[in-house]
Backbone as CSV, one residue per row, in Angstrom:
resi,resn,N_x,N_y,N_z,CA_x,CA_y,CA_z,C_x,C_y,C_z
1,UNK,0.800,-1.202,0.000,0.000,0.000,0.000,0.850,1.277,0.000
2,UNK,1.989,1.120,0.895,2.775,3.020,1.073,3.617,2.849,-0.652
3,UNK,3.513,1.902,-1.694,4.093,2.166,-2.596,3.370,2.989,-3.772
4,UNK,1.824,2.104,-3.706,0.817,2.650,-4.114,0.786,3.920,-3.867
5,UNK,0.624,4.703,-2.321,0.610,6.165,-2.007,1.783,6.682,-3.034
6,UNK,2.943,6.511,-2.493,4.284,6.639,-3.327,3.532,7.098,-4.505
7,UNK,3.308,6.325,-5.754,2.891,6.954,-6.894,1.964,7.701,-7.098
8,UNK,0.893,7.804,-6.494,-0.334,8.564,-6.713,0.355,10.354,-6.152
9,UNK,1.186,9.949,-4.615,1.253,11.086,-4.530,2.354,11.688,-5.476
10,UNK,3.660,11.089,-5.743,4.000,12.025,-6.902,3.385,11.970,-8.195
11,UNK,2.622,11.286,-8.561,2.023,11.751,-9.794,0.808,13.387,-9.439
12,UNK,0.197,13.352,-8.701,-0.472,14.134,-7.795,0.860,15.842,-8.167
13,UNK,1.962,15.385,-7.218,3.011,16.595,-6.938,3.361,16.965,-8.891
14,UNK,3.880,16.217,-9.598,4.294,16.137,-10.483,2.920,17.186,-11.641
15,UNK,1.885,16.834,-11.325,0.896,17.407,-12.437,0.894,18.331,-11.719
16,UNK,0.762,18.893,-10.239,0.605,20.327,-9.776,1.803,21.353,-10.088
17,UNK,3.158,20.865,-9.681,4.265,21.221,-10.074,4.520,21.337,-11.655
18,UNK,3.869,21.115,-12.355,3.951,21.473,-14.015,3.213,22.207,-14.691
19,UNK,1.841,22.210,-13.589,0.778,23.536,-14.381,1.071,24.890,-13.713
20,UNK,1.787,24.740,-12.602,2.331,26.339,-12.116,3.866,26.497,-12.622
21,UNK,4.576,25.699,-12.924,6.090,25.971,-13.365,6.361,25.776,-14.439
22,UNK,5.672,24.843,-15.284,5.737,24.627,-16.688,7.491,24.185,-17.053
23,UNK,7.599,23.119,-16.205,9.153,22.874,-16.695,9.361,21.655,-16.606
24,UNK,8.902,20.973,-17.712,8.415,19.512,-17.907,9.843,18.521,-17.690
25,UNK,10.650,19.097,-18.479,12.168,18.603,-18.356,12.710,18.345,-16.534
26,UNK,12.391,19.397,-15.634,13.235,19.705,-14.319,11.870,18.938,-13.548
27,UNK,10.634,18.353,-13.899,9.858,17.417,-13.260,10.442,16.424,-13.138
28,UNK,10.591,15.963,-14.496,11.027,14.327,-15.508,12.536,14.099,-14.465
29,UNK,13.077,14.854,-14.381,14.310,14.771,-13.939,13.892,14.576,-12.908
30,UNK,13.602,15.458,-11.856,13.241,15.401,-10.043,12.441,14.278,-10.082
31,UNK,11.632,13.123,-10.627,11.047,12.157,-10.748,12.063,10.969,-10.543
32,UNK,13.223,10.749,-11.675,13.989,10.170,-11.648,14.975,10.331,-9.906
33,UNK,14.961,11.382,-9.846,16.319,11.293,-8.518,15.749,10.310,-7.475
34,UNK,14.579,10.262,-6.990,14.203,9.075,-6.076,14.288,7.865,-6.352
35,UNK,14.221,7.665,-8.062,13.731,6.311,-8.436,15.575,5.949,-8.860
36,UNK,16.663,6.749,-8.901,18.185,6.680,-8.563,18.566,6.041,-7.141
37,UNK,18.256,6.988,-6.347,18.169,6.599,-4.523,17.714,5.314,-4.618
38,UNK,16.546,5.148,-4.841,15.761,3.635,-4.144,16.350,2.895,-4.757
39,UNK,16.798,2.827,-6.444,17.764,2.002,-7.063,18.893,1.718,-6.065
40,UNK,19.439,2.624,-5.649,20.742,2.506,-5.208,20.895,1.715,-4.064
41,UNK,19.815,1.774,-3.217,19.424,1.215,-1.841,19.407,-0.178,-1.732
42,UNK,18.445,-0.218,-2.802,17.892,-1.909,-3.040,19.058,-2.412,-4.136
43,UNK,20.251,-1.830,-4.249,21.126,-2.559,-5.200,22.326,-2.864,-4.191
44,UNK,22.895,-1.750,-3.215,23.896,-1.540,-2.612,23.601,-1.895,-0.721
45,UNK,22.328,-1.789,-0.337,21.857,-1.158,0.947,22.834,-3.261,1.462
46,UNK,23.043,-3.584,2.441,23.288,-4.660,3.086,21.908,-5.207,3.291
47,UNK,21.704,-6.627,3.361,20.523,-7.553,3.184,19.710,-8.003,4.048
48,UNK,20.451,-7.249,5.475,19.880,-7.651,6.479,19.317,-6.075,7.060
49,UNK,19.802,-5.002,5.998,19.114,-3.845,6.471,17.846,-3.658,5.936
50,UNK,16.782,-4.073,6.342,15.462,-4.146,5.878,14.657,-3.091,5.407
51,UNK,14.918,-1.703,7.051,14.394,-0.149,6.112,15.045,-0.204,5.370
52,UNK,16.590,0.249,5.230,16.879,0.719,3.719,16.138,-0.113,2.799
53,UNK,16.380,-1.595,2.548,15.771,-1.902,1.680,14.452,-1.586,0.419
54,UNK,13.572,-1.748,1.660,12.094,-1.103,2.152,12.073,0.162,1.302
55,UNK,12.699,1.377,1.769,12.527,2.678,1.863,13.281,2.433,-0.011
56,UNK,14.134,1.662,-0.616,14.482,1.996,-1.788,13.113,1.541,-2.662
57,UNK,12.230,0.476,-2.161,11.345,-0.327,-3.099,10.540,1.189,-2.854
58,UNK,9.840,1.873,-1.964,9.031,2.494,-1.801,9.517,4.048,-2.982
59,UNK,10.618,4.092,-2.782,11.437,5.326,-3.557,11.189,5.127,-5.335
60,UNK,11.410,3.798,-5.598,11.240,3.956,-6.682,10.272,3.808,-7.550
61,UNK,8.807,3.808,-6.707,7.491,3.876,-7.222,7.397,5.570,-7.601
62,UNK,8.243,6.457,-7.358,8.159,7.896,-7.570,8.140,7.728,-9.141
63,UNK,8.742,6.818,-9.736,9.149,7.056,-11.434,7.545,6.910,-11.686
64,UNK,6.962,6.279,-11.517,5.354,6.449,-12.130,4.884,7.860,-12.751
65,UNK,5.268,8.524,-11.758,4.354,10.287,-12.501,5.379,10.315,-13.868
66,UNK,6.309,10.025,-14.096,7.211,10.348,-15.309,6.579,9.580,-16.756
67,UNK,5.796,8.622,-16.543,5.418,8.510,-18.062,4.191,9.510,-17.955
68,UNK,3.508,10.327,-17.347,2.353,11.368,-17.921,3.225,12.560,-18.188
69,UNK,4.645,12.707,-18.143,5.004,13.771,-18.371,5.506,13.365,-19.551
70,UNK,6.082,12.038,-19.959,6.461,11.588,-21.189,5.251,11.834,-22.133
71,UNK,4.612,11.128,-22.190,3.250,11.383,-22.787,3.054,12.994,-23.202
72,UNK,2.987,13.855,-22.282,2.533,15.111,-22.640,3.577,16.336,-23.414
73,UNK,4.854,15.672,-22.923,5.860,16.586,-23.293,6.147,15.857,-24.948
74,UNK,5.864,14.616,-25.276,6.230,14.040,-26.322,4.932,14.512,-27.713
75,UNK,3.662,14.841,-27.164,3.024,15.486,-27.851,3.071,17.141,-27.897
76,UNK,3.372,17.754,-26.860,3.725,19.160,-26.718,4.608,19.261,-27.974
77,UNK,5.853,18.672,-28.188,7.022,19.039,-29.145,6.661,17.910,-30.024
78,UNK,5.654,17.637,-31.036,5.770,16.761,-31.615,4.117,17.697,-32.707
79,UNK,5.278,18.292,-33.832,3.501,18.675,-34.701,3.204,17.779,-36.242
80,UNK,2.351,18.110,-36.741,1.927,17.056,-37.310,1.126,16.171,-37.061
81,UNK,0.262,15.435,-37.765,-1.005,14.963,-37.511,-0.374,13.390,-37.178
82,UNK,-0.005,12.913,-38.434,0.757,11.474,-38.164,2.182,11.447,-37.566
83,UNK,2.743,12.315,-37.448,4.308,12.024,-37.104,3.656,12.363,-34.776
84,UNK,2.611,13.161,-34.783,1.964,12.761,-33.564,1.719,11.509,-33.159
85,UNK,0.886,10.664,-33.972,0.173,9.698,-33.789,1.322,8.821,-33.995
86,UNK,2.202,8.278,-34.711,3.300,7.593,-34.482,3.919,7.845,-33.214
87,UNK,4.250,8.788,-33.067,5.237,8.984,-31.209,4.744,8.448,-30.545
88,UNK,3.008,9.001,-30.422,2.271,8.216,-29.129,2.065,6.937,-29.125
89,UNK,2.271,6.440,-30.537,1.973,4.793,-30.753,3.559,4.178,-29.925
90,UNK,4.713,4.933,-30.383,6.512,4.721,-29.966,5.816,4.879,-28.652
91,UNK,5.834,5.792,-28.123,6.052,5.495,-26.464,5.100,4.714,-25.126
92,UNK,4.028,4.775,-26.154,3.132,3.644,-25.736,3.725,2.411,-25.828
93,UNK,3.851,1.940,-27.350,4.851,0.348,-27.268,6.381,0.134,-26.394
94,UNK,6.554,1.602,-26.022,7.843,1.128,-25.386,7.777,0.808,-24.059
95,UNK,6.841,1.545,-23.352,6.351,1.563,-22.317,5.895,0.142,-21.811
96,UNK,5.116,-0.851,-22.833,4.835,-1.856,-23.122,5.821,-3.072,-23.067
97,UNK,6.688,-2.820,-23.663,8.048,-3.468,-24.158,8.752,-2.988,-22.684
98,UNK,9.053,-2.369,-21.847,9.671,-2.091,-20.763,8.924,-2.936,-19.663
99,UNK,7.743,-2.741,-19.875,6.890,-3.818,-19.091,7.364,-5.284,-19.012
100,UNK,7.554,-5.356,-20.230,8.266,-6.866,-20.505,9.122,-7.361,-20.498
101,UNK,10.135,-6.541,-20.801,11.431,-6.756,-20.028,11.803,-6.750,-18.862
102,UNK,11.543,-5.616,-17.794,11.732,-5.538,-16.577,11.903,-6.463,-15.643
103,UNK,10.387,-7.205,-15.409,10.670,-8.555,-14.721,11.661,-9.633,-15.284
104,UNK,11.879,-9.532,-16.054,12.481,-10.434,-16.518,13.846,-10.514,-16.539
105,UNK,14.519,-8.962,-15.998,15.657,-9.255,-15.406,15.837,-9.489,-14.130
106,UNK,15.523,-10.405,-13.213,15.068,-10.700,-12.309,15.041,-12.197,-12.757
107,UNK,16.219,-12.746,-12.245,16.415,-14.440,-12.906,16.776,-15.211,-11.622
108,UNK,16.072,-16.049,-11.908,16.490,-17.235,-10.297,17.341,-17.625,-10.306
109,UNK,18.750,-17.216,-10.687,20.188,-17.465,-10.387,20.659,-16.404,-9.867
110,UNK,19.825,-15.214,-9.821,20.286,-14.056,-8.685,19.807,-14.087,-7.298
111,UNK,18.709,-15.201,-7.228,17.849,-15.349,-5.643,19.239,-15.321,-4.546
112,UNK,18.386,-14.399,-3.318,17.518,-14.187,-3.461,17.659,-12.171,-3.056
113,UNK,19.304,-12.129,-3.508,19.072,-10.458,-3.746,18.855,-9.797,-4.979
114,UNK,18.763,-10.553,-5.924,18.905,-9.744,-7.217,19.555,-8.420,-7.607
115,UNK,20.376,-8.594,-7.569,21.519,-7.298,-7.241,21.686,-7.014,-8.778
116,UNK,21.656,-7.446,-9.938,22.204,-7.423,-11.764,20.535,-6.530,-11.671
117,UNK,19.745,-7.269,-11.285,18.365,-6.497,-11.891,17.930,-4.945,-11.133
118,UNK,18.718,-4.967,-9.911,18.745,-4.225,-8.922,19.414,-2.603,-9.370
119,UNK,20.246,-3.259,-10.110,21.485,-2.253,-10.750,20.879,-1.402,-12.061
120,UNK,19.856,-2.885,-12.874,19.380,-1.894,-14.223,18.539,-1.259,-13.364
121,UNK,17.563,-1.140,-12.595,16.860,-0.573,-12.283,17.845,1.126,-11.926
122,UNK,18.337,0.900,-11.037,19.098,2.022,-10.935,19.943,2.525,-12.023
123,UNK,20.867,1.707,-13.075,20.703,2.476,-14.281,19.903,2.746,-14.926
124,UNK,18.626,2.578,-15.470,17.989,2.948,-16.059,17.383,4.209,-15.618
125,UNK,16.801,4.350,-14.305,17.016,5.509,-13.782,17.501,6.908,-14.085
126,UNK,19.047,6.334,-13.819,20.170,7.174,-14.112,19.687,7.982,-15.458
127,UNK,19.820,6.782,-16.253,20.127,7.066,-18.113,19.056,8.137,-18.260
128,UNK,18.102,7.594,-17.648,16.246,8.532,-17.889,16.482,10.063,-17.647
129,UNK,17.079,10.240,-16.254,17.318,11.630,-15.973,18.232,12.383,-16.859
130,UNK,19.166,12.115,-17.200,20.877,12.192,-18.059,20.059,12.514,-19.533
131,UNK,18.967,11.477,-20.453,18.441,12.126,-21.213,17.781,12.951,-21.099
132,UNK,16.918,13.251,-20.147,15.757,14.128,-20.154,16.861,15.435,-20.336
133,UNK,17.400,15.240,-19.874,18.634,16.919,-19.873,19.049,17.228,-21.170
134,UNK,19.465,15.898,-21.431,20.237,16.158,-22.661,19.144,16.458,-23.785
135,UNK,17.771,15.799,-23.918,16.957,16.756,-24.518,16.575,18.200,-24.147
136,UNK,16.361,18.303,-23.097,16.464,19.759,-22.569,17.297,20.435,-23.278
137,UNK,18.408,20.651,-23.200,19.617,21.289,-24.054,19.072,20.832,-25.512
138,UNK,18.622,19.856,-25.931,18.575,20.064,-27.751,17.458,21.078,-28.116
139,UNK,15.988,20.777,-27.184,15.347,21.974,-27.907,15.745,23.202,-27.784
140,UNK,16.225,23.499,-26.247,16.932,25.129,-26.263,17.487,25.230,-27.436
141,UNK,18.502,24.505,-27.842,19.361,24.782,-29.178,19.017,24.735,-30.511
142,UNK,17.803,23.750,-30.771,16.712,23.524,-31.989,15.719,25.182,-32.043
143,UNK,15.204,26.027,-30.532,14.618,26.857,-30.897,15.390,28.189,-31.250
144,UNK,16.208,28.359,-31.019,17.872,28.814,-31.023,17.704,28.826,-32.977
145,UNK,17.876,27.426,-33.044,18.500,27.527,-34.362,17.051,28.004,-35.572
146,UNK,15.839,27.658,-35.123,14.382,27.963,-35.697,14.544,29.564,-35.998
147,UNK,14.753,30.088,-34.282,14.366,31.760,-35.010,15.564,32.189,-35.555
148,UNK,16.720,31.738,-35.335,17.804,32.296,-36.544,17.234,32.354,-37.827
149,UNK,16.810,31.018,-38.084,16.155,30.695,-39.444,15.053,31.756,-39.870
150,UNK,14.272,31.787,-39.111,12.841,32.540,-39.376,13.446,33.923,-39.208
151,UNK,14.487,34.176,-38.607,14.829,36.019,-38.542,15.432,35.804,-40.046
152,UNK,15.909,35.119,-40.526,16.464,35.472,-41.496,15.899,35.172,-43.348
153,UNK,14.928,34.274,-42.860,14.253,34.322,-43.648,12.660,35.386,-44.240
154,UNK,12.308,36.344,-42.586,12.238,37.138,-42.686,12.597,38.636,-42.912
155,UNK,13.848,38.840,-42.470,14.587,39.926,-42.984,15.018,39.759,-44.490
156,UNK,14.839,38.231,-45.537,14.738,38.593,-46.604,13.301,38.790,-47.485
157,UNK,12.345,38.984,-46.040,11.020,39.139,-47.046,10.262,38.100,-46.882
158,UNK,10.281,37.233,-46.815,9.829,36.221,-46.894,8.830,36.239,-45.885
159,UNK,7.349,35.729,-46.359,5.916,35.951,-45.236,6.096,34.515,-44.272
160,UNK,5.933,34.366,-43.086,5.670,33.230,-42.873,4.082,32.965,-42.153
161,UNK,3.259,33.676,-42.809,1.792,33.524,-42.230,0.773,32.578,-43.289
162,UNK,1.127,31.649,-42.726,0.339,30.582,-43.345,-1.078,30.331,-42.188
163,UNK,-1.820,29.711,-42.631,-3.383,29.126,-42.253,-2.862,27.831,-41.436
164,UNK,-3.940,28.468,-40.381,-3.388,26.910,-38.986,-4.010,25.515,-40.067
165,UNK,-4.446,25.628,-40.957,-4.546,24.281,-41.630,-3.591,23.511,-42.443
166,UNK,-3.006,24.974,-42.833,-1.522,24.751,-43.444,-0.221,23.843,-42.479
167,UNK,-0.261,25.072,-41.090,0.402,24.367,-40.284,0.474,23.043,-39.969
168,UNK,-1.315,22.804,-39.572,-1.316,21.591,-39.052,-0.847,20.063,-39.582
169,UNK,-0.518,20.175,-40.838,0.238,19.441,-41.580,1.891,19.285,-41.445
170,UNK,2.247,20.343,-40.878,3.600,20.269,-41.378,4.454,19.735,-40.102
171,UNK,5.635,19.165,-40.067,6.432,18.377,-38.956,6.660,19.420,-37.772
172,UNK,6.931,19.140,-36.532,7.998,19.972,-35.968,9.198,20.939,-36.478
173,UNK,9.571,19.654,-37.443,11.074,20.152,-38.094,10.726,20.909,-38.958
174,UNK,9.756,21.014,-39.643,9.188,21.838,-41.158,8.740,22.875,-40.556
175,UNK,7.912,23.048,-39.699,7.217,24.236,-39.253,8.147,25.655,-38.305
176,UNK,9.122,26.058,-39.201,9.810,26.954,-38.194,8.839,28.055,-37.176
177,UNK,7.565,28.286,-37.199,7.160,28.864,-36.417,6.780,28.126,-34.953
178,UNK,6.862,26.855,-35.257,7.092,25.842,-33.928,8.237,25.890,-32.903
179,UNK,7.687,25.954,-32.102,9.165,26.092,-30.734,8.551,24.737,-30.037
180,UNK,9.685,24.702,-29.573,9.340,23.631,-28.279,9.420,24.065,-27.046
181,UNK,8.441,23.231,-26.212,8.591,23.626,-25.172,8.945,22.833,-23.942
182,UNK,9.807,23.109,-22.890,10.781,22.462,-22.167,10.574,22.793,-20.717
C-alpha cells in the first residue's frame, strides 16, 4: 500500500508542479532522482538492512508520474497529424516493451538479492534523468536555431503567415514557427 501512495502522490506533486512551473524537463528529472536513490538502496543497501531496503522499493514507485510527463511533453514538441500519432503509438509500445522486459531481469540465479536487476533498475534511472537533460539542451538549441532561421528568412522578405490548416500538416522540423517547449 505506502508504494501505491508513493505513486499517486508524486504523480499528484508532479501534475501540480507542471501547471504552475511549466518545466516539464526539471519534473522528468526530479522524478527520476528518487527512483536513482531507491535504485541505489535496493542494489547496494546490506541484506539484512530491511528499512533501507524497504525505503528503496518504496522510492522507486516515484518514477510512475514520469510517463504522464512523457506522454505530454512528447506530444507538446511533436507537430503534425501522423508524425503525432506515431510517437504516441513509440512510447506507448515502449512503455509496453519495458513492461516486458523488466521482470524479466530478475532471474532465479540471482535469488535471493537480485543485485544485476537491482542495478538496471538504478541504471535505467540514471540514463532517464541524463536524457531528459540532454533533450532539454537540444530543444533550447533547436529553438535557437528555428528563429535564426525565421529572422532570417524574414529579414529577406519572406511571409511566414500561413493558415493553422496549413500548419497543421507540417512536422515539428518543417514548421519553423514551432518552438518547443521544455
Amino acid at each position: 500500500m505506502p508504494s501505491g501512495l508513493i505513486s499517486l502522490l508524486s504523480a499528484l506533486l508532479v501534475g501540480y508542479g507542471i501547471r504552475y512551473t511549466s518545466n516539464r524537463w526539471a519534473w522528468l528529472a526530479a522524478c527520476c532522482i528518487p527512483g536513482i536513490l531507491g535504485g541505489g538502496l535496493m542494489s547496494f543497501a546490506p541484506s539484512n538492512n530491511h528499512g533501507a531496503l524497504l525505503a528503496g522499493i518504496y522510492l522507486v514507485n516515484a518514477i510512475t508520474a514520469t510517463l504522464i510527463i512523457i506522454y505530454q511533453w512528447t506530444m507538446a514538441n511533436t507537430a503534425g497529424r501522423t508524425k503525432r500519432v506515431i510517437a504516441s503509438a513509440l512510447i506507448a509500445g515502449s512503455f509496453s516493451v519495458g513492461n516486458i522486459i523488466g521482470p524479466q531481469t530478475f532471474q532465479a540465479k540471482d535469488a535471493p538479492e537480485y543485485r544485476p536487476a537491482k542495478i538496471i533498475v538504478l541504471s535505467t534511472q540514471a540514463t532517464a534523468a541524463f536524457l531528459t537533460v540532454a533533450l532539454y539542451l537540444y530543444y533550447v538549441w533547436a529553438n535557437k536555431q528555428k528563429h535564426k532561421q525565421q529572422f532570417k528568412l524574414e529579414s529577406e522578405g519572406f511571409e511566414m503567415n500561413r493558415t493553422e490548416e496549413m500548419r497543421g500538416d507540417l512536422t515539428d522540423k518543417e514548421n519553423l514557427e514551432f518552438r518547443y517547449v521544455y
